[in-house]
N, C-alpha and C positions, 0 to 999 in steps of 0.2 A: 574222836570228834570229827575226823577228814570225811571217815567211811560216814558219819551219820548228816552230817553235811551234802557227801555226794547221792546218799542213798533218795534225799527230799530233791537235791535239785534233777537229779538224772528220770525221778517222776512227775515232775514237772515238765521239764525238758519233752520227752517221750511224745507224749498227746500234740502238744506245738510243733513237733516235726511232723507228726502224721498229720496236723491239719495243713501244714505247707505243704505235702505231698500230693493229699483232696484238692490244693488250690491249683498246685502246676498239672496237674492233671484235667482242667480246664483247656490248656492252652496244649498239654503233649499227653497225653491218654496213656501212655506209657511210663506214666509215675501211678498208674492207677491199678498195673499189675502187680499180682502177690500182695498184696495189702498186708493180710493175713499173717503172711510171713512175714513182716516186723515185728509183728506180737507173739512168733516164735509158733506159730498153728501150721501145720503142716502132715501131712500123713507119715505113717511110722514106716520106716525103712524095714525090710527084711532082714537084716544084718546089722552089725559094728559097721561104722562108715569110715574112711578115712576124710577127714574133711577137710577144705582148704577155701579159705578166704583171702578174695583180693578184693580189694573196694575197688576202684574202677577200670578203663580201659587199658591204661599202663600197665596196673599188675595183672589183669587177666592174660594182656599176653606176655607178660614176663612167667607168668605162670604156667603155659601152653608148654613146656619141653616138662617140664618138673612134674605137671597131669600125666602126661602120655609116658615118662618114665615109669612111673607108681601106674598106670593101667596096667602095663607088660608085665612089671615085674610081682601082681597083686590082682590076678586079672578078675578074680571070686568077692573080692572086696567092694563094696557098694563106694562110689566115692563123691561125695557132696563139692561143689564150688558156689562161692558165696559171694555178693557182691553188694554192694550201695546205691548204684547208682543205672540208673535204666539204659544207658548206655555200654555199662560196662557188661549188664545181662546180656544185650544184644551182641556183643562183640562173644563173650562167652556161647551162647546157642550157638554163634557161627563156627566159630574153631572146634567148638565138639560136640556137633552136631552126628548122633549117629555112634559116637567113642562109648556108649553106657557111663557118661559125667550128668547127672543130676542138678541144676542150676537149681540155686534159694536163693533169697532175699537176708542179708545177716537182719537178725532180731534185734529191736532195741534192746540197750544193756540195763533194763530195768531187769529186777530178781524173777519175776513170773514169766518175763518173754524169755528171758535164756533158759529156764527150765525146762517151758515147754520145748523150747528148740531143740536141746539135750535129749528129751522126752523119747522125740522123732526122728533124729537123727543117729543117737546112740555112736557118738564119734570113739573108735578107740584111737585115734592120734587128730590133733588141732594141727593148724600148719596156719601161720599168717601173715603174709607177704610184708614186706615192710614193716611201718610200725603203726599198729592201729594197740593204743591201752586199752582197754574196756576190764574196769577192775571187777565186775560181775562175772562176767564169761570167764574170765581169770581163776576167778576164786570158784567157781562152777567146776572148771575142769581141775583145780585139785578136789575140792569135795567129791567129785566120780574119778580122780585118779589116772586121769585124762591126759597123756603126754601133749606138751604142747613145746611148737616149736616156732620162734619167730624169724622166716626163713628172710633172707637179703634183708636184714631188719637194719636202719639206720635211725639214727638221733640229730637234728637237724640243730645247730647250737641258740638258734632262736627258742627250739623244743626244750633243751635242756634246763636251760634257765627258768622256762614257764614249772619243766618237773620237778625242778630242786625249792622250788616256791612249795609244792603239795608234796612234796617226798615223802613225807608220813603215810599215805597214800598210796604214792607207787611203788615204794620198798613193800607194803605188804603186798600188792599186787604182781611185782616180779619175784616172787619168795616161794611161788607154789612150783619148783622143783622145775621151771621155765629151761627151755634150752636155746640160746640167743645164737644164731648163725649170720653174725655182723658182716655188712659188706666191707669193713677196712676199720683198723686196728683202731684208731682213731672213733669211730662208732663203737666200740667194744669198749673202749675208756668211758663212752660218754654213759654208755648203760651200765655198767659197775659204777659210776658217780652218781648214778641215781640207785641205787639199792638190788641190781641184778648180781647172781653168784656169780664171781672171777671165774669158778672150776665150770661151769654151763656155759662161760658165753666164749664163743669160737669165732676165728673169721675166716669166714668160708668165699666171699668176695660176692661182687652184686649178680644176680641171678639175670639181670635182663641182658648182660654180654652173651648169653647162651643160647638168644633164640635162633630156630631155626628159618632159614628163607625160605617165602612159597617157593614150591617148585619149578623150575622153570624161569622165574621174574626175571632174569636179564632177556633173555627170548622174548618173552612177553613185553618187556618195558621197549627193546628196539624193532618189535613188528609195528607195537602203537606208533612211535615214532614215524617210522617207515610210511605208512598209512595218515596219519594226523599232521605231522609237522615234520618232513622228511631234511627240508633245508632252513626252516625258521630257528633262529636263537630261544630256548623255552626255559623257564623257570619256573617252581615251583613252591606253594606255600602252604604246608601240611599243618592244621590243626588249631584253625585261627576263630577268634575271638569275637564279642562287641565290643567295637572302637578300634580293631587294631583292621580289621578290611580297610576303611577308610583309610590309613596310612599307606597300607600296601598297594591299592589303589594311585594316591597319591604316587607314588616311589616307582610305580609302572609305566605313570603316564610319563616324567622323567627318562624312564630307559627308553620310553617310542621317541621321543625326540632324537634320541642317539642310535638307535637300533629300530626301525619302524616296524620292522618283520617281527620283533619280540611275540613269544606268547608266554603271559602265565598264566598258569591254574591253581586254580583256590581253592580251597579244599575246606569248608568250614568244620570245627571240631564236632560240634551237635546237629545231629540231622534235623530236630525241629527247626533250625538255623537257617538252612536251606533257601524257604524259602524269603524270608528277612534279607537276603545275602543278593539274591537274586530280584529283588524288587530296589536295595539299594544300586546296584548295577544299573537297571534301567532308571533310576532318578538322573543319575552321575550321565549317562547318554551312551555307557562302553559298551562295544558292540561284544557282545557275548553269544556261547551255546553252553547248553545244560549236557552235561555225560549222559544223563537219564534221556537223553533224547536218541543217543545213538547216531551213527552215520559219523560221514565224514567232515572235519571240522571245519569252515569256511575261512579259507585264507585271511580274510580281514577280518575275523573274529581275535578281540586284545585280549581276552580271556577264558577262559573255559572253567566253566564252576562246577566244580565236582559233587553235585549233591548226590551220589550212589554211596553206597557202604562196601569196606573191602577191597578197596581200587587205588587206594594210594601212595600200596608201595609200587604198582604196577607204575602209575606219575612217577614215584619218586625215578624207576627204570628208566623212563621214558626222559626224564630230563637233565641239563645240563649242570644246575647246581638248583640246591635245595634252604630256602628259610623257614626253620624250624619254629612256629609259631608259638605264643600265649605267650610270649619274650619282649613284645613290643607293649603288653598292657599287664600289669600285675598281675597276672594269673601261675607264673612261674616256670613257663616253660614245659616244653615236650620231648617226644624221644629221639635223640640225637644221633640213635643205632641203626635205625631204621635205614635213614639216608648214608651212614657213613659206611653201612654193610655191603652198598652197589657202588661204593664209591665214587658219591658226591661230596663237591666242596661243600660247607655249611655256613649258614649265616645264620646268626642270633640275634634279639634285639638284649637288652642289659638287666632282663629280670629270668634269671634263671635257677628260683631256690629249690624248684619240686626235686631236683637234680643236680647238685651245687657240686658235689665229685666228679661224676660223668663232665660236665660243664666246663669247670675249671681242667681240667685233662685234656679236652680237645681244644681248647681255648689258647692254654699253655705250650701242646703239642704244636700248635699251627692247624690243625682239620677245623676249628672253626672259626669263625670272626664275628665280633659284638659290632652291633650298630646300634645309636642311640635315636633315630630318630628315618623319619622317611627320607629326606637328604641323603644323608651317609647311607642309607640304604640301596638306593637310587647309583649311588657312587658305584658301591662296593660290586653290586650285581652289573654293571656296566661293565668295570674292571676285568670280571670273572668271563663274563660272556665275551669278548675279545680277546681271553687268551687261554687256548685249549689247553697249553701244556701247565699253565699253574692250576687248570682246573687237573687235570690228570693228577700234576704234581699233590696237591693241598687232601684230593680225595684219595692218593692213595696213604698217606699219612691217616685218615681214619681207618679208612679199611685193616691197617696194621694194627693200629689201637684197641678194637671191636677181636681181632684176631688173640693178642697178647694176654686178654685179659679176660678169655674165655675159661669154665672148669669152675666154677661155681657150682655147677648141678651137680657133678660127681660129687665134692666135697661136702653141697646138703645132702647127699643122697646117704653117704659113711655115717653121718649122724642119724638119720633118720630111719635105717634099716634094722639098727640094734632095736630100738623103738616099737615096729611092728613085731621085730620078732618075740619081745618080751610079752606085748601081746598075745599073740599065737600062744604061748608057752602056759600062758593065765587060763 
């Protein structure tokens, strides 16, 4: 009854996304790429693909060491990445650009769009970052016999609860011979409590302790400096929201009262954002420059709005400590690794579920601090920038963290090579 229930609403559902996709494409023209490819149309591949799905900009670059592993090690093998969200394509073009990676659009998980997808892409191994269910593509890739593997797959106990409601459902959706590569023991419980096989599911640890840093970035992050803000106190806020600029705003102009040389830069998460971000700016009266303008930054400019793409771990280089945005407005939080990789202190605001491990770890450990509000934020970043050695101190407590708990990619890699090779063998 579950499957004949999901089969009516996920055809329903289907058509009402694509026309909110027709609609934000109005306003960002980049929801109006691949269309096509949600209904699973796409040209046939030459070969078996190996294919790998990350929905957005998170897991594509958590995905970026685990690509470029499987290119070396499979260099003849076509290999597809998949994503949701037009953001997360872009960030994908960028990192592999030029590698022979194929970027798609995942198909809705209606029966005829995962077919065609299958059709075209002819995957002999699934790979899917986190946890996305799609009990179609599921049951798709056993009907073709399709290894599939749910790589740093996590269960968020909020998810749980909603799976154990439909469990009918997702036991037969986790039942097609699934290989679970949990990021922590605990996630491994949660997806056996929902109907995943004990003997398949492994914890292999989270994938995104494993990325690799641009080249160069500390060099990079203290020329910018050098050049932009050689003696100014600077801060930094990667990834931020509507409704949460205004606070951080707020919480800036706090720090100029105590520190008047402060700069920080904003970095909004979505580039149609950009310019929203920058028109809020000039309401507010703060004297700002856009990155995308280039040159060098005007001493009495309070901020610096990063509307370019790609630049913000080179910020994060460049700056003293780092507020790890979508924390101060429901949206759940960003990546914590980033900043604590160059070791910077980190600030959070108190909504951090996209990432509730990672979070409570650096939180626990000392490398981050919760703030509730632009006050205590205001404080916190005051605190930090007057005292070099607890910023040393606090960032190198991440830097060891992001260190310790790297090696997740080898151990997906030992499950997933038996995998191709039984392929090859077929």
């Amino acid at each position: 009854m579950l499957r004949l229930i999901y089969a009516v609403l996920i055809r329903i559902a289907a058509p009402l996304a694509f026309l909110a996709l027709l609609w934000r494409g109005f306003t960002d023209r980049a929801y109006w790429g691949g269309l096509g490819q949600r209904w699973g149309y796409g040209p046939r591949l030459p070969g078996q693909a190996i294919w790998i799905h990350a929905v957005s900009v998170g897991e594509v670059q958590a995905a970026a060491p685990l690509v470029r592993a499987l290119r070396e090690r499979h260099p003849g093998t076509p290999l597809v990445l998949t994503t949701v969200t037009p953001t997360g394509a872009m960030r994908a073009r960028m990192l592999f650009a030029g590698a022979g990676v194929e970027h798609r659009y995942a198909p809705y998980d209606t029966p005829a769009a995962v077919r065609r997808f299958f059709d075209s892409v002819r995957p002999c191994l699934a790979l899917i970052l986190e946890t996305e269910l799609w009990p179609n593509l599921y049951a798709e890739c056993g009907r073709r016999r399709v290894p599939l593997v749910l790589a740093s797959a996590r269960v968020s106990p909020r998810s749980v609860s909603r799976y154990r409601r439909l469990v009918g459902l997702f036991r037969e959706t986790l039942s097609h011979g699934i290989v679970i590569a949990a990021q922590s023991a605990l996630d491994a419980e949660r997806f056996v409590s929902i109907g995943a096989n004990p003997e398949r599911t492994h914890v292999t640890g989270n994938l995104k302790f494993d990325f690799d840093l641009p080249p160069h970035i500390l060099e990079r992050g203290r020329a910018w400096r050098a050049q932009h803000a050689a003696s100014r106190p600077v801060w930094v806020s990667g990834s931020t929201h509507e409704g949460e600029e205004e606070k951080l705003l707020d919480a800036h102009r706090r720090v100029r009262e105590v520190l008047p040389e402060a700069l920080l830069i904003l970095v909004p998460r979505h580039p149609p954002r950009f310019e929203a971000v920058g028109a809020l700016l000039a309401r507010r009266g703060v004297r700002h420059v856009l990155a995308s303008a280039g040159g060098r930054i005007d001493p009495d400019a309070e901020v610096l709005l990063g509307d370019t793409m790609g630049e913000l771990m080179t910020f994060y280089a460049a700056s003293d400590l780092a507020f790890v945005a979508g924390s101060l407005v429901p949206i759940g939080g960003h990546n914590l690794l980033e900043p604590a990789a160059v070791g910077l202190p980190i600030i959070v605001g108190p909504y951090n579920f996209n990432s509730e491990d990672i979070a409570r770890m650096f939180i626990d450990a000392g490398a981050a601090r919760v703030v509730h509000d632009e006050a205590e934020l205001a404080r916190e970043v005051i605190a930090l920038l007057a005292d070099a050695d607890r910023r040393q101190a606090v960032g190198a407590i991440g830097q060891r963290l992001v260190l310790q708990n790297r090696g997740a990619l080898g151990r997906l890699l030992a499950l997933i090579e038996p995998l191709l090779a039984d392929v090859d063998r077929a």
